[in-house]
MDTraj code that builds the backbone (N, CA, C; nanometers):
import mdtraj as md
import numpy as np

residues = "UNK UNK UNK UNK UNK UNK UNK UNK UNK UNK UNK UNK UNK UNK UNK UNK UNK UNK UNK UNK UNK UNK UNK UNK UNK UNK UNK UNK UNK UNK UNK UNK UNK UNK UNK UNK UNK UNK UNK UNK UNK UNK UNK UNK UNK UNK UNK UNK UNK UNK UNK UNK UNK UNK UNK UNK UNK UNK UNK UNK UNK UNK UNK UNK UNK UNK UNK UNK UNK UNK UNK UNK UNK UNK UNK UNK UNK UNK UNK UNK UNK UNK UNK UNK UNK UNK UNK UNK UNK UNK UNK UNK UNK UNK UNK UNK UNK UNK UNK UNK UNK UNK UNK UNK UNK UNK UNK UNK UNK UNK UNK UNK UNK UNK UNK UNK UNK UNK UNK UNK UNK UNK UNK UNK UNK UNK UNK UNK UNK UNK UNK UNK UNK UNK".split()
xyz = np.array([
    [0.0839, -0.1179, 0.0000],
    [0.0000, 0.0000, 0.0000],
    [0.0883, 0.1241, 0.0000],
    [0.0988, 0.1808, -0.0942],
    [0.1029, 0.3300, -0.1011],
    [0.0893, 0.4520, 0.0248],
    [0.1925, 0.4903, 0.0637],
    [0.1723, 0.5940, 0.1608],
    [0.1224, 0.7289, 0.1323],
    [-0.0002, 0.7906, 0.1653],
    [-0.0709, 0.9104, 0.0824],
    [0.0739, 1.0207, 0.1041],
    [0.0662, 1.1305, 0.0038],
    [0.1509, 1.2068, -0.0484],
    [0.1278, 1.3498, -0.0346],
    [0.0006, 1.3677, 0.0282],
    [-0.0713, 1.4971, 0.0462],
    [-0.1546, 1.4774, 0.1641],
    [-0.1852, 1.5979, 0.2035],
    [-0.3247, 1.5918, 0.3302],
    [-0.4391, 1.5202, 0.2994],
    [-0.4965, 1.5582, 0.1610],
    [-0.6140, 1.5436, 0.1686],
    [-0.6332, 1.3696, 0.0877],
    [-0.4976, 1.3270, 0.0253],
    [-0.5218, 1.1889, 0.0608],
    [-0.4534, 1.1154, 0.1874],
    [-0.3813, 1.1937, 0.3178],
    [-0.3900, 1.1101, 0.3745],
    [-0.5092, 1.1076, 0.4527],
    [-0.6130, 1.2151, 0.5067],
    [-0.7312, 1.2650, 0.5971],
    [-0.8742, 1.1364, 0.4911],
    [-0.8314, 1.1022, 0.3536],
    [-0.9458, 1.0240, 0.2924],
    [-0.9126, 0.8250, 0.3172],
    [-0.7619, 0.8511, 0.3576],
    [-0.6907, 0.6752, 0.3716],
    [-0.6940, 0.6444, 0.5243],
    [-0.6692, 0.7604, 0.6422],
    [-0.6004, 0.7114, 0.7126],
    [-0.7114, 0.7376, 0.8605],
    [-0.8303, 0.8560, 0.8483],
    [-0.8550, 0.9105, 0.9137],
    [-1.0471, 0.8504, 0.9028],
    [-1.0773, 0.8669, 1.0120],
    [-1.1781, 0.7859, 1.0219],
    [-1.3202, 0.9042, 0.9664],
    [-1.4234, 0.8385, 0.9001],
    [-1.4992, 0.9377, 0.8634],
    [-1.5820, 1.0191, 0.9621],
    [-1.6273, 0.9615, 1.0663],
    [-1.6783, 1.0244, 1.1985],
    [-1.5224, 1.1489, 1.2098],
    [-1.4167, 1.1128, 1.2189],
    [-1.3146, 1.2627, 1.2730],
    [-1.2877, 1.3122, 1.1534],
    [-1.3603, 1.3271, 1.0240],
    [-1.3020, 1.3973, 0.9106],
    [-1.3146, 1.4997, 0.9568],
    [-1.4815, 1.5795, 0.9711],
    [-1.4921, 1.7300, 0.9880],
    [-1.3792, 1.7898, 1.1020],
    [-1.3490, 1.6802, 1.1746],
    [-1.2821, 1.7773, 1.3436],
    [-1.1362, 1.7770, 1.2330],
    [-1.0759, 1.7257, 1.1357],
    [-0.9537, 1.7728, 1.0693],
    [-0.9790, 1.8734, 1.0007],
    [-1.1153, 1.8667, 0.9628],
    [-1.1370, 1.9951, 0.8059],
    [-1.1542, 2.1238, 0.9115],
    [-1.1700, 2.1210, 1.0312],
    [-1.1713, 2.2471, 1.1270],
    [-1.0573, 2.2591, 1.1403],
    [-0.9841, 2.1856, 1.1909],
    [-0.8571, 2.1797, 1.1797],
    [-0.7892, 2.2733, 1.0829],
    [-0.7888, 2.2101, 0.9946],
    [-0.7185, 2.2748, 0.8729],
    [-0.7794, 2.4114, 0.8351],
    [-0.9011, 2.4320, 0.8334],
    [-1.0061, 2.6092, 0.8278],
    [-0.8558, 2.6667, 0.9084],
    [-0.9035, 2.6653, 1.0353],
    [-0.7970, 2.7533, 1.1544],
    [-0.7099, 2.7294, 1.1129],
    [-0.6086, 2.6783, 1.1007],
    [-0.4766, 2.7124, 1.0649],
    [-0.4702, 2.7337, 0.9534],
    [-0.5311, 2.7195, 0.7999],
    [-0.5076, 2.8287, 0.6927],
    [-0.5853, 2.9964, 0.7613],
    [-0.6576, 3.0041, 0.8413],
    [-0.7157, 3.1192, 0.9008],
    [-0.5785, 3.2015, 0.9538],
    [-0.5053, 3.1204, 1.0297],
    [-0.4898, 3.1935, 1.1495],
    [-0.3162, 3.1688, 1.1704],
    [-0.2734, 3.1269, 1.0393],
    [-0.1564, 3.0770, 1.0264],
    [-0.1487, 3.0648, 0.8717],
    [-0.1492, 3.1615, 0.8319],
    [-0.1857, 3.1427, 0.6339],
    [-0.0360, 3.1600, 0.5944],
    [0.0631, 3.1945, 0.6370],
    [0.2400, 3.1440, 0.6131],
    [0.2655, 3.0291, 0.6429],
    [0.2225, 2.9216, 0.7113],
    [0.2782, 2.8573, 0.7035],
    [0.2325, 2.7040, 0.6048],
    [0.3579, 2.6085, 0.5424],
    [0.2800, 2.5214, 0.4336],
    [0.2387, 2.3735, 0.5199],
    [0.1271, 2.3436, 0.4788],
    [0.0448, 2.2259, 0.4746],
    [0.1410, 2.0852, 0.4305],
    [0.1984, 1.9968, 0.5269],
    [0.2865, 1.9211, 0.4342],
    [0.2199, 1.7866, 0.5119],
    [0.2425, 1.6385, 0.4555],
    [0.3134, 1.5164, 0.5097],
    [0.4530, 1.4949, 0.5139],
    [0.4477, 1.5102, 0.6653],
    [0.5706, 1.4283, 0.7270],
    [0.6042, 1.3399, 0.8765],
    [0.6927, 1.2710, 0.8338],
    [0.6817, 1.1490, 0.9705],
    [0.5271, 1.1232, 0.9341],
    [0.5162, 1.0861, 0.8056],
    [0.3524, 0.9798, 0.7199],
    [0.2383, 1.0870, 0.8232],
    [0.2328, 1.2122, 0.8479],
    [0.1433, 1.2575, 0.9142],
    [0.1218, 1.4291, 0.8388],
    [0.0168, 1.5007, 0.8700],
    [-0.0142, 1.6127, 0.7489],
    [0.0572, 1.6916, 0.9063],
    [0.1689, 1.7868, 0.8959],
    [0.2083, 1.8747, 0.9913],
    [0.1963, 1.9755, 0.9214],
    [0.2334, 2.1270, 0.9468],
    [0.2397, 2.2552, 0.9401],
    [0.3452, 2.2825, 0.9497],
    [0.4242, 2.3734, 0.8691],
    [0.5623, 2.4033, 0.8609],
    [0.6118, 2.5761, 0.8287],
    [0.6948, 2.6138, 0.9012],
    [0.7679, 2.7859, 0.8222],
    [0.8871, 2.6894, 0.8256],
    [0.9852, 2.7846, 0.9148],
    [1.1248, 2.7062, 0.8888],
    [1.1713, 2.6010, 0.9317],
    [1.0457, 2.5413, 1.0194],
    [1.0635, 2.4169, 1.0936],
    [0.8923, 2.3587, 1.1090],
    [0.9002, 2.2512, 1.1311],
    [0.7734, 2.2041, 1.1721],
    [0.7155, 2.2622, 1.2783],
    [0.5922, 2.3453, 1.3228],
    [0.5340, 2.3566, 1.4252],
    [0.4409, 2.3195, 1.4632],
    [0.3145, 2.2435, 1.3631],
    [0.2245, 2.1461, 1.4523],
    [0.2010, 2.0566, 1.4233],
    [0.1238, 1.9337, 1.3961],
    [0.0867, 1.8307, 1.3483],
    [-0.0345, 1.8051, 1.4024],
    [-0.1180, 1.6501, 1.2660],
    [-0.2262, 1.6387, 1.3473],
    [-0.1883, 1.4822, 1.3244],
    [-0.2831, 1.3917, 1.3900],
    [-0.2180, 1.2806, 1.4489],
    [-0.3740, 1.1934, 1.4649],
    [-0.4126, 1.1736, 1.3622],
    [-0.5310, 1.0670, 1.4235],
    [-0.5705, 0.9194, 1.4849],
    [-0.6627, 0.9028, 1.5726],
    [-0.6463, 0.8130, 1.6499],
    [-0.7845, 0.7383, 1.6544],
    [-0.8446, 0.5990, 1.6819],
    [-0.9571, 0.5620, 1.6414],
    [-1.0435, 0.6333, 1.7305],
    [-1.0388, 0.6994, 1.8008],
    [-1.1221, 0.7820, 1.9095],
    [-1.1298, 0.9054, 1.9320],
    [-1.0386, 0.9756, 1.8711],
    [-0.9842, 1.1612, 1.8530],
    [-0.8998, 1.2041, 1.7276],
    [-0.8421, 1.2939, 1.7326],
    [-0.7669, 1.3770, 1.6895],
    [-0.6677, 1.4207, 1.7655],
    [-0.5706, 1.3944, 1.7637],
    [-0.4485, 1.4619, 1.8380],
    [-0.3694, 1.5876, 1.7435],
    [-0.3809, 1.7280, 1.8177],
    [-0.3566, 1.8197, 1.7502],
    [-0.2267, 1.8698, 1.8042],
    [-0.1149, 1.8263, 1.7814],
    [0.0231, 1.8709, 1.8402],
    [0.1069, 2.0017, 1.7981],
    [0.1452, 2.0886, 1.9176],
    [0.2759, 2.1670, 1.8581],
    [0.4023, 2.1727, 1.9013],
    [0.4784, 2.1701, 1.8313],
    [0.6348, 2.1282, 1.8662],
    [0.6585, 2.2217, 1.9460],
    [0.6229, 2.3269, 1.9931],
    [0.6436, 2.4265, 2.0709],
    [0.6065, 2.4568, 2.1819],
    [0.4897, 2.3623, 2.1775],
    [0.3436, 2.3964, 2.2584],
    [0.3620, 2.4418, 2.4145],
    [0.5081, 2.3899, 2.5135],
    [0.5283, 2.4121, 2.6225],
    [0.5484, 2.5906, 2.6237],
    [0.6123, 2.6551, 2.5695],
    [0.5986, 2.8063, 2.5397],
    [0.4672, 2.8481, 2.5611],
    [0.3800, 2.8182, 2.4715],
    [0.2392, 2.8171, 2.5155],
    [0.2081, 2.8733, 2.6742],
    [0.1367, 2.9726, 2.6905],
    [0.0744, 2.9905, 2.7682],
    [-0.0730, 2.9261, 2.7495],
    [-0.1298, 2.8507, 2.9004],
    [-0.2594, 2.7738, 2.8672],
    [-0.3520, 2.7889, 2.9953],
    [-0.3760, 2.8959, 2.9720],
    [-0.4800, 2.9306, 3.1081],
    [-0.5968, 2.8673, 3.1163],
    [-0.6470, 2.7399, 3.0443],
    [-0.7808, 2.6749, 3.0302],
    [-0.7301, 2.5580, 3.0582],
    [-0.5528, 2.5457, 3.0927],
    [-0.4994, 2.3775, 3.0752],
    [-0.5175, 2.2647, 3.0011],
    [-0.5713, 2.3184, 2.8749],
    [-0.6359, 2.1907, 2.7721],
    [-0.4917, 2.1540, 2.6809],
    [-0.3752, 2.2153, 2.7009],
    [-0.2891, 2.1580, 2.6295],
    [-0.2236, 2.0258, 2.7436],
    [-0.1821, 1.8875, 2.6783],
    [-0.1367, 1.8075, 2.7540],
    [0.0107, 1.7623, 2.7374],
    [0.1026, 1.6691, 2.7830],
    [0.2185, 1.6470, 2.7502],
    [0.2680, 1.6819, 2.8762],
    [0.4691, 1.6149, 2.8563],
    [0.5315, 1.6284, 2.9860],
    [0.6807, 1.6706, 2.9096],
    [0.7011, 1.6410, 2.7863],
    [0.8203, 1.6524, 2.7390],
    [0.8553, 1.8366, 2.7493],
    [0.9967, 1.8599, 2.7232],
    [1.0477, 2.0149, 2.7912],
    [0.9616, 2.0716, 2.6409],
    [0.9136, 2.0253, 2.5321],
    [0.8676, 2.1186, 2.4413],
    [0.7597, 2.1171, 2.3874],
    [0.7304, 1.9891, 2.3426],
    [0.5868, 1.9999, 2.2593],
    [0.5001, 1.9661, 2.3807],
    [0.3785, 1.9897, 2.3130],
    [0.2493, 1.9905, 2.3629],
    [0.1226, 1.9297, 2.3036],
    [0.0121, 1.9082, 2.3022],
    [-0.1020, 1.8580, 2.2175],
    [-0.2380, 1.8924, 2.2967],
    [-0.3294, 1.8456, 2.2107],
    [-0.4748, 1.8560, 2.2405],
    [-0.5287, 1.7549, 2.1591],
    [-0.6517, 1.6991, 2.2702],
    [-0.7034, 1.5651, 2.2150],
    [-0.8597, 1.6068, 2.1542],
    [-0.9170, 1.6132, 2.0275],
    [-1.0077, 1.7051, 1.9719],
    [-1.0773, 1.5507, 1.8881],
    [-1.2047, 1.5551, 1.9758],
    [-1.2885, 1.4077, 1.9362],
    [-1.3730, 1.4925, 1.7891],
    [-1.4735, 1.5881, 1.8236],
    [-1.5621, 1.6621, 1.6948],
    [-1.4805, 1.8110, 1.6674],
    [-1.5988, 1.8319, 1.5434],
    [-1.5674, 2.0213, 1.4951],
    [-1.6115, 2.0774, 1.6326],
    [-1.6858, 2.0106, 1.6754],
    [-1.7657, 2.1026, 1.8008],
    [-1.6472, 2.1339, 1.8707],
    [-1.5919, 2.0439, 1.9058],
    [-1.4136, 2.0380, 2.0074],
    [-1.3601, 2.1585, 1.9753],
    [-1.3180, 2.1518, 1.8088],
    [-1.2133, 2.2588, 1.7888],
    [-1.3035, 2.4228, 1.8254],
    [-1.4539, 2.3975, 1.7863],
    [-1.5027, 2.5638, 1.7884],
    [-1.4824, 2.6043, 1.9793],
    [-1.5459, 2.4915, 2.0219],
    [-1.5791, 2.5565, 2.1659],
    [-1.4089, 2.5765, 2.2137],
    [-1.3077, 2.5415, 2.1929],
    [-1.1925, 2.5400, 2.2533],
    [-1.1160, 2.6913, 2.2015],
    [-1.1946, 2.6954, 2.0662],
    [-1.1014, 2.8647, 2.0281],
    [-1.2214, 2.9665, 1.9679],
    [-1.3382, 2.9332, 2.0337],
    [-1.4365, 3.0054, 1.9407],
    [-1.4877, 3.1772, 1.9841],
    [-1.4684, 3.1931, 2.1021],
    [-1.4592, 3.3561, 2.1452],
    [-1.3383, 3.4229, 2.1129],
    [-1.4131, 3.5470, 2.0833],
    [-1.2888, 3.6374, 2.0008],
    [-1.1413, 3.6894, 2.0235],
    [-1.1337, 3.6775, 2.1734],
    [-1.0403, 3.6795, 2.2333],
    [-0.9242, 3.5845, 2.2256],
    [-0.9867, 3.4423, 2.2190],
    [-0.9525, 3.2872, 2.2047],
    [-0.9114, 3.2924, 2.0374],
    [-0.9432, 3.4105, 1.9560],
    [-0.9122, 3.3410, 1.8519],
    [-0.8138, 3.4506, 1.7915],
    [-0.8023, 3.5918, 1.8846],
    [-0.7142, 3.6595, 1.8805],
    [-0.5758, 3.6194, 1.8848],
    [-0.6130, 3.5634, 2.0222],
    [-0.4400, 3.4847, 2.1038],
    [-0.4009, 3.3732, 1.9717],
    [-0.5043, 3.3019, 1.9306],
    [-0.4260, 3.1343, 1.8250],
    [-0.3835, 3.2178, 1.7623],
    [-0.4417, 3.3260, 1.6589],
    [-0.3757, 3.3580, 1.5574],
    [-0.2656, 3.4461, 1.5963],
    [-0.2329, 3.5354, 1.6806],
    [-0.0856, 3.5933, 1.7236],
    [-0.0554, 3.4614, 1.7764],
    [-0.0348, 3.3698, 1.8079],
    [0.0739, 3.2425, 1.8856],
    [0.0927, 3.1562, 1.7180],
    [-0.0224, 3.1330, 1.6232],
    [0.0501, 3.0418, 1.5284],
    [0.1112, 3.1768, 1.4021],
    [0.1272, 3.2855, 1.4629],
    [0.1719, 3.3804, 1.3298],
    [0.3011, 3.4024, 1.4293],
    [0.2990, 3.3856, 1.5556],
    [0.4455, 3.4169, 1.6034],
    [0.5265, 3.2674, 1.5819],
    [0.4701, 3.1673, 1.5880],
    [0.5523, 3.0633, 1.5816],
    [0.6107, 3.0292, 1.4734],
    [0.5308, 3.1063, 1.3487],
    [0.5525, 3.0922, 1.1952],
    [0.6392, 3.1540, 1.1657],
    [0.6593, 3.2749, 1.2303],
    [0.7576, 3.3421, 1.1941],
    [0.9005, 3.3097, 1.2415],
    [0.9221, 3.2061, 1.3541],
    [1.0066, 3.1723, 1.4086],
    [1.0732, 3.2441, 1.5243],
    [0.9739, 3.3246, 1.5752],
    [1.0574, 3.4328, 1.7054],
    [0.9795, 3.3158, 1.8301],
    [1.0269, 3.2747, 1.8576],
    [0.9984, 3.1806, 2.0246],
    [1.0160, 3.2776, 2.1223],
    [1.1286, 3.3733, 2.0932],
    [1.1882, 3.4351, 2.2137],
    [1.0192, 3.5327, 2.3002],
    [0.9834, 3.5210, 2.2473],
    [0.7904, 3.5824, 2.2886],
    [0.6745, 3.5261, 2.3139],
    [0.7400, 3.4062, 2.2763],
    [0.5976, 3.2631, 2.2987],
    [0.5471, 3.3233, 2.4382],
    [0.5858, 3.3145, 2.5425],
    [0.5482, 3.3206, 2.6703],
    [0.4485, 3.3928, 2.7102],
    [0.4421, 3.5332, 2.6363],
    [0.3574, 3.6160, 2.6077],
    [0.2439, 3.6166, 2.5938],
    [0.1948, 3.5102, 2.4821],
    [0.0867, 3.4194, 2.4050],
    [0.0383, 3.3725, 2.4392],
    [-0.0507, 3.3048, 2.3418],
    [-0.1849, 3.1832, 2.4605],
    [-0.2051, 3.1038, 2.3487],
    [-0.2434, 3.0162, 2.3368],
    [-0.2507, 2.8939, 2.2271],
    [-0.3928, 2.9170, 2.1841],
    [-0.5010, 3.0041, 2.2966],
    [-0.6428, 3.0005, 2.2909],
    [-0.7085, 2.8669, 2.2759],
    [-0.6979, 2.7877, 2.3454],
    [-0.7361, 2.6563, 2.3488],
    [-0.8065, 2.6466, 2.5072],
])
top = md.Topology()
chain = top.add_chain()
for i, resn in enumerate(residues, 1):
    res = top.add_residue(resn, chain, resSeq=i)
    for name in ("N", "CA", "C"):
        top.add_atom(name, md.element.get_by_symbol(name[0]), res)
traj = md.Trajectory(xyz[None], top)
């Protein structure tokens, strides 16, 4: 079997049809709110990239795992980001409903888009600042 070569054949091979929409939200917000950075497969998974990888999504027969290589920078005043490693971080996103209620007030969607336009750009030195809005 053929390993898909793009997002949208790996989200049609690999990803279960009940969690399609919670990826296609997925993907809305971050072309929204992160429109520099490119849409790729890698490590066989659709991540987000500027000069380095910064998030990935990661499906699972029960969720969506929405990871960022950065994510400990993250400020997370709602604590919905999880992980223990010194850097990345994730969120476990079962429906679309998941992704709206987690970044859907305006404030919440202020902070994602300054945290995935600062991470795109590659300045970390300010993450701290930020909020993942999650």
């Amino acid at each position: 079997m053929t390993k898909p070569n793009t997002v949208d054949a790996f989200v049609k091979a690999q990803v279960l049809p009940e969690l399609r929409p919670t990826v296609a939200r997925i993907r809305a917000l971050m072309r929204e709110y992160a429109p520099d950075v490119t849409e790729i497969i890698s490590n066989g998974m659709p991540c987000y990239r500027a000069r380095r990888i910064i998030a990935y999504i990661s499906p699972t027969k029960k969720d969506i795992t929405l990871g960022f290589s950065r994510g400990a920078q993250f400020q997370d005043k709602d604590g919905l980001l999880r992980g223990v490693g010194k850097s990345s971080r994730h969120v476990k996103l079962r429906t679309a409903a998941d992704v709206n209620t987690t970044s859907c007030d305006t404030t919440s969607n202020r902070r994602w888009s300054s945290t995935l336009n600062e991470v795109a750009r590659g300045g970390d030195s300010d993450l701290h600042t930020t909020s993942a809005g999650f």
